[in-house]
KEDRENKE-549741 format. One record per residue (C-alpha): residue number from 0; residue in three letters; y, x, z. Coordinates in pm, 1 decimal, padded with zeros to 6 digits. Layout:
% residues N
+-----+------+----------+----------+----------+
! seq ! type !       c2 !       c1 !       c3 !
+-----+------+----------+----------+----------+
! NUM !  ALA !        Y !        X !        Z !
...
+-----+------+----------+----------+----------+
% end
This chain:
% residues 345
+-----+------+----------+----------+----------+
! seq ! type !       c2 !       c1 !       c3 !
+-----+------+----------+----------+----------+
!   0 !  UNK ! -01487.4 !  04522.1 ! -00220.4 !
!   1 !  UNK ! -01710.8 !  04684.6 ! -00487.1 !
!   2 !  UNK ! -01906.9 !  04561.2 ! -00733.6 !
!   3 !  UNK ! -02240.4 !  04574.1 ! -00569.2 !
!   4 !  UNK ! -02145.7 !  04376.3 ! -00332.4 !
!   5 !  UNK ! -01926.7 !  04118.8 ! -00529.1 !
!   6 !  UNK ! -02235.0 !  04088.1 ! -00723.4 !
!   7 !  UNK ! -02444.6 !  04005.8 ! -00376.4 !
!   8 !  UNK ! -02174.6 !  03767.9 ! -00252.0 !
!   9 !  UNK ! -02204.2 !  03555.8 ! -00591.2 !
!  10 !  UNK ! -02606.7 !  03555.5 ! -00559.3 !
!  11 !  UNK ! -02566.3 !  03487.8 ! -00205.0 !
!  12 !  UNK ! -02374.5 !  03200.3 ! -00279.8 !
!  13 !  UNK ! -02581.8 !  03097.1 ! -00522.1 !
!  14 !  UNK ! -02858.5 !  03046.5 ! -00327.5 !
!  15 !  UNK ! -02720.0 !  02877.7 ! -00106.5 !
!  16 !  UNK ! -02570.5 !  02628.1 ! -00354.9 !
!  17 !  UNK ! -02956.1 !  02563.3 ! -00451.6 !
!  18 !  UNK ! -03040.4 !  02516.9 ! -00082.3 !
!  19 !  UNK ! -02788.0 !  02272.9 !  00004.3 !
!  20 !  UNK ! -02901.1 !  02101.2 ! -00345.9 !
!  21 !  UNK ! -03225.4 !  02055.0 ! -00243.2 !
!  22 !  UNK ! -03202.4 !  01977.5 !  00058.9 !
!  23 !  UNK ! -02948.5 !  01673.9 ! -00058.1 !
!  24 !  UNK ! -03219.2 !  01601.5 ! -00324.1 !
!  25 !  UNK ! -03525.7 !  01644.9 ! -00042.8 !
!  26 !  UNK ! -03342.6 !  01413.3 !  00234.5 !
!  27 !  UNK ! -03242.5 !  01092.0 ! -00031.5 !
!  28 !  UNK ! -03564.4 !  01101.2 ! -00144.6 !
!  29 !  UNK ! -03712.5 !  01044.1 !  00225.5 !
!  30 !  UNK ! -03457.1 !  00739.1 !  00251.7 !
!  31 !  UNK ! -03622.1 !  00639.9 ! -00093.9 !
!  32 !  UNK ! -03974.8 !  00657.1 !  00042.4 !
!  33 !  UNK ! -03900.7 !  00512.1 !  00340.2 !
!  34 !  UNK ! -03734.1 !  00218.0 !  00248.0 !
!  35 !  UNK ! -04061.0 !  00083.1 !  00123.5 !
!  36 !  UNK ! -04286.8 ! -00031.6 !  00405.6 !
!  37 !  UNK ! -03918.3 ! -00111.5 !  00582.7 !
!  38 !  UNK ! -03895.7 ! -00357.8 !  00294.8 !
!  39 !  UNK ! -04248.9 ! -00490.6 !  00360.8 !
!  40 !  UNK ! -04199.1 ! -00535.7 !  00661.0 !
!  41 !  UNK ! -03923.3 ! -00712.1 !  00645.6 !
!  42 !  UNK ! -04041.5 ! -00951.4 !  00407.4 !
!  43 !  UNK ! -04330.4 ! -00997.0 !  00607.6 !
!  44 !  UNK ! -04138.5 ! -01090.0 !  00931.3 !
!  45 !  UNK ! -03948.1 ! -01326.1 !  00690.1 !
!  46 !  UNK ! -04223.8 ! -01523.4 !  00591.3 !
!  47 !  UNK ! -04360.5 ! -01561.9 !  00906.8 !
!  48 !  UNK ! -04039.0 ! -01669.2 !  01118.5 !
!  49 !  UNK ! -03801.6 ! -01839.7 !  00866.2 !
!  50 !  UNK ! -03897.5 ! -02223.8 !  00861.1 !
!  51 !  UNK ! -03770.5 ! -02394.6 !  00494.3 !
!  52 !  UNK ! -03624.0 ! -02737.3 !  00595.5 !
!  53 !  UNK ! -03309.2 ! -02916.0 !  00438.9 !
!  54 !  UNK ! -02930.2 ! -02708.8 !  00540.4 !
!  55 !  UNK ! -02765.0 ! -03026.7 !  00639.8 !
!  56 !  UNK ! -02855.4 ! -03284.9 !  00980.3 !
!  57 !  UNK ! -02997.5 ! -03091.9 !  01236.8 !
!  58 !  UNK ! -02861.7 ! -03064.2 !  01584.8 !
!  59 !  UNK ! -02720.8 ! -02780.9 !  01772.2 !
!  60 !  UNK ! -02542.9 ! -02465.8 !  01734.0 !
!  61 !  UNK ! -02620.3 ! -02268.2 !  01362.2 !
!  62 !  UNK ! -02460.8 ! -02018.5 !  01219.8 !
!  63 !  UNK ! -02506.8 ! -02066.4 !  00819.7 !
!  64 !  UNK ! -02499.9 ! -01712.0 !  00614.1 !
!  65 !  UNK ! -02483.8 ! -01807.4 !  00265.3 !
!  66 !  UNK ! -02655.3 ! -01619.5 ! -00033.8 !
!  67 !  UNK ! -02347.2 ! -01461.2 ! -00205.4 !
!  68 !  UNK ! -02443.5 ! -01158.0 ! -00339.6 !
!  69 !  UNK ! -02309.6 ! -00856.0 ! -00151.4 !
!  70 !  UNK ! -02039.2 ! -01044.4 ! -00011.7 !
!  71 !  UNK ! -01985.0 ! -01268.2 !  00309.6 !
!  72 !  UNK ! -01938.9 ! -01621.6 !  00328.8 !
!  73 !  UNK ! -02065.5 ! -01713.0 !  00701.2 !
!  74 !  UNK ! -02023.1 ! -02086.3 !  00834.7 !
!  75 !  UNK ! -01988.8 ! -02186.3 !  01183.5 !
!  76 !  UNK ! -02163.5 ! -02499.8 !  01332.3 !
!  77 !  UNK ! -02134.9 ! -02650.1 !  01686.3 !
!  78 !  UNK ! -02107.2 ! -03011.4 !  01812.7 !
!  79 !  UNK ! -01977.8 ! -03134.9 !  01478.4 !
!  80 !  UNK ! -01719.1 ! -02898.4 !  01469.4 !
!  81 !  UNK ! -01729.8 ! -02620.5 !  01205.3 !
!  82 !  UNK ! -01558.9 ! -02263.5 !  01096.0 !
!  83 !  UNK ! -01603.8 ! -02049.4 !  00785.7 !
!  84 !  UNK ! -01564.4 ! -01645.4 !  00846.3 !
!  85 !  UNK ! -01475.4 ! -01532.3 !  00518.5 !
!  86 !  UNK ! -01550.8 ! -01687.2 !  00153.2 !
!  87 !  UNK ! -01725.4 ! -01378.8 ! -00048.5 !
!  88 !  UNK ! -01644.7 ! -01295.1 ! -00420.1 !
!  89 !  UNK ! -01434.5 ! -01486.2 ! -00644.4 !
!  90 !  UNK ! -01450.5 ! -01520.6 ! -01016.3 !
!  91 !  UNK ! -01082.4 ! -01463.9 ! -01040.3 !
!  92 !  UNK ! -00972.7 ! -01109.4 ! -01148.6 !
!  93 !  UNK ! -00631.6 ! -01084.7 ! -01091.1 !
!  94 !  UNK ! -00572.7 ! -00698.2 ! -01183.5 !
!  95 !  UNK ! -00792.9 ! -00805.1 ! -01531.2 !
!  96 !  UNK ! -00946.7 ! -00449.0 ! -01449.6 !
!  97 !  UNK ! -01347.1 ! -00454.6 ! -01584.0 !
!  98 !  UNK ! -01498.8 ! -00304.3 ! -01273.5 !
!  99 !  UNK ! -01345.1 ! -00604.7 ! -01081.1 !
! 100 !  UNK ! -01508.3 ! -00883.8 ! -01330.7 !
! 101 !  UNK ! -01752.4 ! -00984.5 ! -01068.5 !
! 102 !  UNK ! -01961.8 ! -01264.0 ! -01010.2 !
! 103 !  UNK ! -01801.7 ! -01551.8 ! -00817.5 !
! 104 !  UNK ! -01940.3 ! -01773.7 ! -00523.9 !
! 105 !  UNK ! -01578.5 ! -01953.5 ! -00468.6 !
! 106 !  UNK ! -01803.2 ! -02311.7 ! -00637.8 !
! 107 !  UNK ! -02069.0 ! -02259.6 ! -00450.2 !
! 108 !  UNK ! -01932.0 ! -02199.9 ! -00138.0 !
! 109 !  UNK ! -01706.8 ! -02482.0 ! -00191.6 !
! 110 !  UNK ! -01986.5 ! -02740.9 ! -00253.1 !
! 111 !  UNK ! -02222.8 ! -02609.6 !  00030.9 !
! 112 !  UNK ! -01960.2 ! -02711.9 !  00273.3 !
! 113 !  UNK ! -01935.1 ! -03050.3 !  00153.7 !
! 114 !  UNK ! -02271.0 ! -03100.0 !  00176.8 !
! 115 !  UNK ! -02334.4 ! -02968.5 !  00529.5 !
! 116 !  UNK ! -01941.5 ! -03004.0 !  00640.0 !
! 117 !  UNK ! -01801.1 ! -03316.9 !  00533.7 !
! 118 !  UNK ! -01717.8 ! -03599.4 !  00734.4 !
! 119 !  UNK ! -01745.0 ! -03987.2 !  00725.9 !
! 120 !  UNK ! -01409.3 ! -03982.3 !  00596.0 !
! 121 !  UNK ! -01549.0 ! -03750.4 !  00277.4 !
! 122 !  UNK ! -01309.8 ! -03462.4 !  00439.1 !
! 123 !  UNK ! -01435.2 ! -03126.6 !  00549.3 !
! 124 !  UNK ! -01259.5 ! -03018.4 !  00832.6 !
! 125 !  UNK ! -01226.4 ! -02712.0 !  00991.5 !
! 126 !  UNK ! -01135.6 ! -02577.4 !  01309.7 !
! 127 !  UNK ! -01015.9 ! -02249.6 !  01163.1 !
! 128 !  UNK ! -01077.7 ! -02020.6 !  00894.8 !
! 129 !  UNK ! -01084.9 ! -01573.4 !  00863.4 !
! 130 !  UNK ! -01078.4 ! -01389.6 !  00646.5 !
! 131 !  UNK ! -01194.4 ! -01068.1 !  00793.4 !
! 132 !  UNK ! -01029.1 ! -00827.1 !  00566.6 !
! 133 !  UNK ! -00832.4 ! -00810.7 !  00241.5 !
! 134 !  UNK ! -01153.0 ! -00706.4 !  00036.8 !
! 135 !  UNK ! -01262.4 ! -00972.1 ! -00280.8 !
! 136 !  UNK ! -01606.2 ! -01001.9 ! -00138.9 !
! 137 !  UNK ! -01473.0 ! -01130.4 !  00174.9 !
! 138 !  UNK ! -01150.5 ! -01310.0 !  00126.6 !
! 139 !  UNK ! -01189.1 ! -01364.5 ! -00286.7 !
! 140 !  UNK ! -01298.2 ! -01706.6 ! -00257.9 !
! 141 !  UNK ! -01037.4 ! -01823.4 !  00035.8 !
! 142 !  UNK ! -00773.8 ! -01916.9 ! -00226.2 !
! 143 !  UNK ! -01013.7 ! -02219.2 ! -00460.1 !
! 144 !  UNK ! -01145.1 ! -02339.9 ! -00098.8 !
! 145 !  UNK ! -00802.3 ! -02391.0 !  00069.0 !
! 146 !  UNK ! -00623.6 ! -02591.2 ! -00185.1 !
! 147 !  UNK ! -00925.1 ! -02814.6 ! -00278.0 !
! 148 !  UNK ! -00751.1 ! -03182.3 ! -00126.0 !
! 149 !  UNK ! -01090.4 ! -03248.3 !  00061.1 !
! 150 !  UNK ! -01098.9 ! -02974.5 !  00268.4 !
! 151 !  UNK ! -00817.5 ! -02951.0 !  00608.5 !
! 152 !  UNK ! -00792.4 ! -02629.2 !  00794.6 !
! 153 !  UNK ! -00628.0 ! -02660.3 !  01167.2 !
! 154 !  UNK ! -00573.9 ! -02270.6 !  01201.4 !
! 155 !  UNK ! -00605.8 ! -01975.8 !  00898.6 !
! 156 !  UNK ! -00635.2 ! -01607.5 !  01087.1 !
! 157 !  UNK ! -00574.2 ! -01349.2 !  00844.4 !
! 158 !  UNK ! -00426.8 ! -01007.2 !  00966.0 !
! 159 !  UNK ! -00100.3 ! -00874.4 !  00815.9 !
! 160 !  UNK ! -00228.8 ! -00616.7 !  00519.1 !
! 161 !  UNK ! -00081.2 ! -00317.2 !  00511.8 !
! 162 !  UNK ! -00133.7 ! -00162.0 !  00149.4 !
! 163 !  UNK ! -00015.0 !  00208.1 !  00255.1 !
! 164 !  UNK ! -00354.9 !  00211.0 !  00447.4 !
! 165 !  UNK ! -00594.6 !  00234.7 !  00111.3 !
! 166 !  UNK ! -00844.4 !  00462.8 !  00080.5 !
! 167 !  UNK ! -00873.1 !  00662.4 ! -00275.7 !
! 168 !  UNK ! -01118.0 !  00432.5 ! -00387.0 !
! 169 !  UNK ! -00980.4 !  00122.9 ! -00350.0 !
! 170 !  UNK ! -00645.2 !  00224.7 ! -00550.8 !
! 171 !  UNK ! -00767.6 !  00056.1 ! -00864.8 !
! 172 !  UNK ! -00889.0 ! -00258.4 ! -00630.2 !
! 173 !  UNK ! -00713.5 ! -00608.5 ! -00615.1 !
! 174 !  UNK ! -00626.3 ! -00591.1 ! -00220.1 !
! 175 !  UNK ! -00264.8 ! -00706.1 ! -00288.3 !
! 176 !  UNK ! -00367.5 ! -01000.0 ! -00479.0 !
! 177 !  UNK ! -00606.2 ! -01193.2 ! -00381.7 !
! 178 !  UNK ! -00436.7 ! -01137.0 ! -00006.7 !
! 179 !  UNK ! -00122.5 ! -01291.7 ! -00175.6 !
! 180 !  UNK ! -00337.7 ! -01563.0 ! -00346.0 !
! 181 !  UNK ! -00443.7 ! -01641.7 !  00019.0 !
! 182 !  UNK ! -00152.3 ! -01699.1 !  00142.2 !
! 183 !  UNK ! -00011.7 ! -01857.6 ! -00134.4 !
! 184 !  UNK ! -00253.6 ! -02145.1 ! -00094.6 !
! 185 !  UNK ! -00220.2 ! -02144.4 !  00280.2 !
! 186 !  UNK !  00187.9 ! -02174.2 !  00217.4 !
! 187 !  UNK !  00085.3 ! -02470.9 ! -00050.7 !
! 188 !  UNK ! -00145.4 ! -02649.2 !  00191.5 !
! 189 !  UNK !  00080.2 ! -02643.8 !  00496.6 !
! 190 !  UNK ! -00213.5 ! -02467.1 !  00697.4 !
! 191 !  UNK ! -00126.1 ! -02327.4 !  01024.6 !
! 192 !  UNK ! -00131.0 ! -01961.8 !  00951.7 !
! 193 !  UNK ! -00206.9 ! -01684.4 !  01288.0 !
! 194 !  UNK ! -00145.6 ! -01313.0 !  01158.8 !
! 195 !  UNK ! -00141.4 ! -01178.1 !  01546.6 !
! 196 !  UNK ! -00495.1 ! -01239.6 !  01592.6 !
! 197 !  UNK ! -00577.4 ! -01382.2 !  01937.6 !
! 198 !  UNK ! -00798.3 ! -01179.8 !  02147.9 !
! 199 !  UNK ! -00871.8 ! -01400.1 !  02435.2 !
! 200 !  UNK ! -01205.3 ! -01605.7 !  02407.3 !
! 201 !  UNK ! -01153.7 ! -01969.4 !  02286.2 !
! 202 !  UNK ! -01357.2 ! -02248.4 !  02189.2 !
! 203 !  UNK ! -01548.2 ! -02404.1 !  01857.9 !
! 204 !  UNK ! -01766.1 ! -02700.2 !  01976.7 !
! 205 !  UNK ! -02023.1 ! -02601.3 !  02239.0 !
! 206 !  UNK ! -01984.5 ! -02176.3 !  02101.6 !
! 207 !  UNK ! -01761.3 ! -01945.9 !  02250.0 !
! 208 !  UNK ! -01532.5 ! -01726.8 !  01989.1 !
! 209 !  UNK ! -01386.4 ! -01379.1 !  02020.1 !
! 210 !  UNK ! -01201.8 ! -01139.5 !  01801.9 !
! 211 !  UNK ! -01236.1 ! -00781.8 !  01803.8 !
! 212 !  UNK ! -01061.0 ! -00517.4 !  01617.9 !
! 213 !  UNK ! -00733.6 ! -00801.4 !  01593.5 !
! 214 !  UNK ! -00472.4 ! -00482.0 !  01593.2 !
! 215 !  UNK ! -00255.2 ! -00455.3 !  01274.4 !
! 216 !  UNK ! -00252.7 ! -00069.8 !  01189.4 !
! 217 !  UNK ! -00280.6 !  00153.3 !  00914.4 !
! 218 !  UNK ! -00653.9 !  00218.0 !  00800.0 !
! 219 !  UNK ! -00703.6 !  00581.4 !  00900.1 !
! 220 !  UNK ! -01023.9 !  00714.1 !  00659.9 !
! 221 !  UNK ! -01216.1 !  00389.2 !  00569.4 !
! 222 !  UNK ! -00953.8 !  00225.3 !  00403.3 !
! 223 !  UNK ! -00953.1 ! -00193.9 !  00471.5 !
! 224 !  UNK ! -01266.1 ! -00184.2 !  00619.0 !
! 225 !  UNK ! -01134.0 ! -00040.5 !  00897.5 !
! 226 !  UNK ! -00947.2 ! -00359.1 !  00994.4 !
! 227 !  UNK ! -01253.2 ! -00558.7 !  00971.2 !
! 228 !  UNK ! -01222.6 ! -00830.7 !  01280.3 !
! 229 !  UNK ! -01525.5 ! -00810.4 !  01418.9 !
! 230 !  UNK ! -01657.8 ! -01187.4 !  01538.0 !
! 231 !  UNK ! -01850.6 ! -01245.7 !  01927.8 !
! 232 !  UNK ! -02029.5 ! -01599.5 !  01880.6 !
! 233 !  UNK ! -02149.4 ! -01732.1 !  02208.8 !
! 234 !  UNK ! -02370.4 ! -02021.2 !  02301.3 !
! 235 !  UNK ! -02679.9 ! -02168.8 !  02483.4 !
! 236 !  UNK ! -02726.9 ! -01817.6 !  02653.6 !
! 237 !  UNK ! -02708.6 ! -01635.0 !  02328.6 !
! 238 !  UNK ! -02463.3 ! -01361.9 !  02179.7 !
! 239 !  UNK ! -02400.4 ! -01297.4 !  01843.6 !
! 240 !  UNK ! -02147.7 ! -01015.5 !  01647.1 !
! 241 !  UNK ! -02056.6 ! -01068.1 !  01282.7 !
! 242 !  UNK ! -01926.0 ! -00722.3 !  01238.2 !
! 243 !  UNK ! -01804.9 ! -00848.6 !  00865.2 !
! 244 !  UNK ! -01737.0 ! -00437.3 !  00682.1 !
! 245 !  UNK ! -01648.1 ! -00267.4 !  00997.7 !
! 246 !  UNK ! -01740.0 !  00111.5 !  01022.9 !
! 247 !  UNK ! -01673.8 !  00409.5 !  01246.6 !
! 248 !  UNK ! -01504.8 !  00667.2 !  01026.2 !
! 249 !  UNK ! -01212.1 !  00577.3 !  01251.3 !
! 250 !  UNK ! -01436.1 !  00500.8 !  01573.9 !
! 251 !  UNK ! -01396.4 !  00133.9 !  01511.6 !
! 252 !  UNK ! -01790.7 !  00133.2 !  01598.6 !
! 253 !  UNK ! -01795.8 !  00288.5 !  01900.9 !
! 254 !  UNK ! -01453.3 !  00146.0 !  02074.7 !
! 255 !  UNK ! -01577.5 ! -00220.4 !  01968.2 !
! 256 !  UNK ! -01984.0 ! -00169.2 !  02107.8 !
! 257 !  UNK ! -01834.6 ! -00109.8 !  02456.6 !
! 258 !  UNK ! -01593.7 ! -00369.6 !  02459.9 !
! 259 !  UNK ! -01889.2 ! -00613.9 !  02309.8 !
! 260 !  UNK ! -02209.5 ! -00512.4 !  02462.0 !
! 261 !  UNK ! -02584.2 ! -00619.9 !  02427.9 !
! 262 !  UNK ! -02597.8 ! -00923.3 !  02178.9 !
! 263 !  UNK ! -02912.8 ! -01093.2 !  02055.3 !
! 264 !  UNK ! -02814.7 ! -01057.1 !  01673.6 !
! 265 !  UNK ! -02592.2 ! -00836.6 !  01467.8 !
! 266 !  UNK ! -02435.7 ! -00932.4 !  01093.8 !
! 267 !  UNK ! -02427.7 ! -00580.0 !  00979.0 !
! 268 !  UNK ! -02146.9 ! -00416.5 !  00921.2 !
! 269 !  UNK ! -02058.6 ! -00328.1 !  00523.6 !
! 270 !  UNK ! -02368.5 ! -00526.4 !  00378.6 !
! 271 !  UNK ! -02568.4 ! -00249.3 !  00548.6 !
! 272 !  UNK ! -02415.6 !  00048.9 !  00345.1 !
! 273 !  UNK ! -02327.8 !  00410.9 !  00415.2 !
! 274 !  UNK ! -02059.9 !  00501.7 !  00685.5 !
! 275 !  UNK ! -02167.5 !  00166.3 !  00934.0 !
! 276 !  UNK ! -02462.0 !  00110.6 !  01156.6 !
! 277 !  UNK ! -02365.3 !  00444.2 !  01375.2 !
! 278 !  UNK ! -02545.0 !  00580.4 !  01666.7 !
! 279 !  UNK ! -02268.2 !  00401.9 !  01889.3 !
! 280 !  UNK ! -02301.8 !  00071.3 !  01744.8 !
! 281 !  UNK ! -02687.2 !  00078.1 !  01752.6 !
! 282 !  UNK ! -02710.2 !  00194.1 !  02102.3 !
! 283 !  UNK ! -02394.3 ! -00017.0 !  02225.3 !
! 284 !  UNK ! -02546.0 ! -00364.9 !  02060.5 !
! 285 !  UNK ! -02921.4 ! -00334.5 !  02039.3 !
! 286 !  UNK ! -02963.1 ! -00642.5 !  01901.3 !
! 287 !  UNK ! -03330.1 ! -00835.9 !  01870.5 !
! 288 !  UNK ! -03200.9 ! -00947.5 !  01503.4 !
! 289 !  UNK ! -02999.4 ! -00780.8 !  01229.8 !
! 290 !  UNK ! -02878.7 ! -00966.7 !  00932.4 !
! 291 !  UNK ! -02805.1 ! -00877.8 !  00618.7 !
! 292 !  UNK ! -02565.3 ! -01037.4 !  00402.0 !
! 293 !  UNK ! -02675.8 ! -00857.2 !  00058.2 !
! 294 !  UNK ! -02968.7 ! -00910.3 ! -00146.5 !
! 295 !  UNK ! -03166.3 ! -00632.9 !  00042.9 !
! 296 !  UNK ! -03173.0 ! -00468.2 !  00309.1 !
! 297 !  UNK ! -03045.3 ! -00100.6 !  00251.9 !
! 298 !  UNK ! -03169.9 !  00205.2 !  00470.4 !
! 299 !  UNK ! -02925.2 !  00412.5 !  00376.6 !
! 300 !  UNK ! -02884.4 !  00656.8 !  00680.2 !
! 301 !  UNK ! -03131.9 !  00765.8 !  00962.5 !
! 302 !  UNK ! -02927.8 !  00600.9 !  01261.8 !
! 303 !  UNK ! -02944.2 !  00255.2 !  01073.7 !
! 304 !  UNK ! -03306.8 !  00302.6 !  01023.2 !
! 305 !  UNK ! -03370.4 !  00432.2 !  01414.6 !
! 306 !  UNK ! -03191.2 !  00183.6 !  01569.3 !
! 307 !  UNK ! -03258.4 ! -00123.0 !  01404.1 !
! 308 !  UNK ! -03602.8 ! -00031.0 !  01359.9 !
! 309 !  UNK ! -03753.5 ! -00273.3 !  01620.4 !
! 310 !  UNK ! -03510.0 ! -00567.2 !  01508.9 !
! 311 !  UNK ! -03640.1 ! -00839.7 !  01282.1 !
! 312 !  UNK ! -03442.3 ! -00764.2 !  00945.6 !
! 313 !  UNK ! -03331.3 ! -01080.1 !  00754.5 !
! 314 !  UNK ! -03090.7 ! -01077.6 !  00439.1 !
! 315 !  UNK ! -02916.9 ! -01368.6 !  00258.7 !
! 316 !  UNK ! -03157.5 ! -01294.6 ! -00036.7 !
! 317 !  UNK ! -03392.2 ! -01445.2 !  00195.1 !
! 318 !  UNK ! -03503.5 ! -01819.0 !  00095.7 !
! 319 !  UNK ! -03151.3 ! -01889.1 ! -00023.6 !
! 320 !  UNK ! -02985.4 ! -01768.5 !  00277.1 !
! 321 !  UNK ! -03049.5 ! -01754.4 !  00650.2 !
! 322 !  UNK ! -02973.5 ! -01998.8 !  00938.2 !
! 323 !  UNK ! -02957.1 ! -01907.8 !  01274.8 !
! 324 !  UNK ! -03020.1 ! -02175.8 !  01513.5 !
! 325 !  UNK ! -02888.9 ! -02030.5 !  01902.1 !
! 326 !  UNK ! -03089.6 ! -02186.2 !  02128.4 !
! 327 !  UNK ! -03150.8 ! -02120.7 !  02491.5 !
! 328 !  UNK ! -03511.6 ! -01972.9 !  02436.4 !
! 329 !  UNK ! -03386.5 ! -01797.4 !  02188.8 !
! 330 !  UNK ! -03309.5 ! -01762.3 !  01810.1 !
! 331 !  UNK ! -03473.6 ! -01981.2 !  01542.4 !
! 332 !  UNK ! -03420.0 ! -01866.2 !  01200.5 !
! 333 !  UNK ! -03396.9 ! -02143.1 !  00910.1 !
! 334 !  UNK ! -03405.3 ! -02073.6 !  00541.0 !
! 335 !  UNK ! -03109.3 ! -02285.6 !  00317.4 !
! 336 !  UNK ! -03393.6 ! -02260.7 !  00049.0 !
! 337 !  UNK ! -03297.2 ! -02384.0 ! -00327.5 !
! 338 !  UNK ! -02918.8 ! -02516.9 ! -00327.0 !
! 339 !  UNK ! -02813.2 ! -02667.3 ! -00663.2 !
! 340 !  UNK ! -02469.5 ! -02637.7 ! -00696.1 !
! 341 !  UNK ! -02432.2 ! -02745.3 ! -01061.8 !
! 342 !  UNK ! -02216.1 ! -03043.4 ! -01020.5 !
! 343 !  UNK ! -01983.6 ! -03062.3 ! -00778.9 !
! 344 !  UNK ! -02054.5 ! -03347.9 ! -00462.6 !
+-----+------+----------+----------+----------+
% end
């Protein structure tokens, strides 16, 4: 090749470096823009629709969705019977690594459920536990919950982990450990522990519970996420997914919106962050409501934003956290408002 043309191939290349630059500059900054008025709005639907009473003694079916942060920590409600999916981020930091010195909800989470939880006997019980995936923000908390002495678990679901399935970024993460510090407390406790997840529909009070996603493999592209088990809450004529971190770099998205179908609400996926809220799961779902457990809402990719556009947005950031109250006309949302967790009950 000569030199004239060398030299063209390099400017060539150059400019299309600067294309592709703006362009990735010219397309975040619409997200940036339009996250905005989808903020307002939000907040605005909020306002109007979330009704502040106390957490605790009020009939029916709820599902509780705790403000913790980024992280999950979702409780259960029906006919006096409760469940909590996942426990969000613990203060522990087992790999003493300073990007993993986090701020804990394990405290609060413990004394919200015995406040709304507890029984006569001054035990909370519960029917069963998950933990979703071996992230901190999900399972972190599990370990300080389980081996408090007031609180009895019948059944603990936690899939196997299988370490060989980490992505690149989550080689410097504590997966191992607070998985380990999980079962560890199960093992102390003498919980029931169920590692082949059951897919078959079974009961929690007056809701109907399914898994999805309950197969132990190795995570293909998005690391743990890609185990997330995906949650179908049923009851008074209402269907709800807690999709806990799942995403479709593997197709998780689009295999589990065909097997779950049209549902009234969605938990979204990841906190609402890159890679979930695909095409598939939009169309597949189209949900009324979308939650999000994080302290906004993030529009972080144009399918998100298209999809859930004409779904009332909530987020955990929301009067203290969100209650959803399944009722056969419909959904009534609650806030938890102001929770002092300062002493414990």
């Amino acid at each position: 090749m000569s030199k004239e043309k060398k030299r063209g191939l390099r400017r060539a290349l150059r400019v299309l470096c600067a294309a592709l630059l703006v362009g990735a500059i010219a397309f975040g900054g619409f997200f940036y823009w339009l996250e905005g008025p989808f903020a307002k709005r939000n907040a605005a639907a909020a306002a109007r629709d979330i009704l502040q009473i106390p957490a605790q003694n009020f009939e029916g079916e709820h599902i509780h969705f705790l403000n913790t942060g980024a992280g999950d920590a979702i409780l259960l409600e029906s006919d006096g019977h409760f469940a909590l999916v996942d426990s969000a981020e613990d203060t522990d930091n087992p790999t003493s690594k300073a990007s993993l010195a986090l701020p804990g909800y394990e405290k609060y989470v413990l004394s919200y459920l015995k406040r709304v939880a507890r029984n006569a006997d001054g035990k909370v019980h519960l029917d069963f536990v998950l933990g979703t995936h071996a992230h901190s923000d999900h399972i972190g908390g599990f370990d300080t919950i389980l081996l408090d002495p007031d609180v009895i678990v019948d059944k603990v679901f936690l899939k196997k982990y299988i370490p060989e399935g980490k992505n690149s970024t989550e080689r410097g993460w504590d997966n191992e450990e607070v998985y380990q510090q999980m079962l560890d407390a199960v093992s102390t406790r003498g919980f029931t522990l169920v590692q082949d997840l059951p897919a078959e529909p079974f009961e929690l009070g007056r809701m109907t519970i399914t898994f999805f996603n309950t197969e132990d493999r190795k995570a293909i592209s998005g690391g743990e996420n890609d185990n997330s088990v995906g949650t179908l809450v049923e009851a008074n004529g209402r269907r709800v997914f807690l999709a806990a971190d799942m995403n479709n770099w593997s197709g998780d998205e689009r295999r589990v919106a065909k097997q779950v179908g049209q549902v009234d609400m969605v938990k979204a996926g990841h906190h609402s962050h890159f890679g979930s809220g695909s095409v598939y799961f939009g169309a597949g779902l189209r949900p009324r409501y979308l939650v999000v457990t994080n302290t906004k809402a993030h529009l972080v990719n144009l399918s998100n934003y298209a999809l859930f556009a004409g779904s009332e947005i909530f987020t955990t950031a929301q009067s203290g956290g969100i209650i959803a109250q399944l009722r056969v006309d419909g959904i009534r949302f609650y806030g938890i408002g102001d929770f002092d967790t300062s002493e414990e009950p």
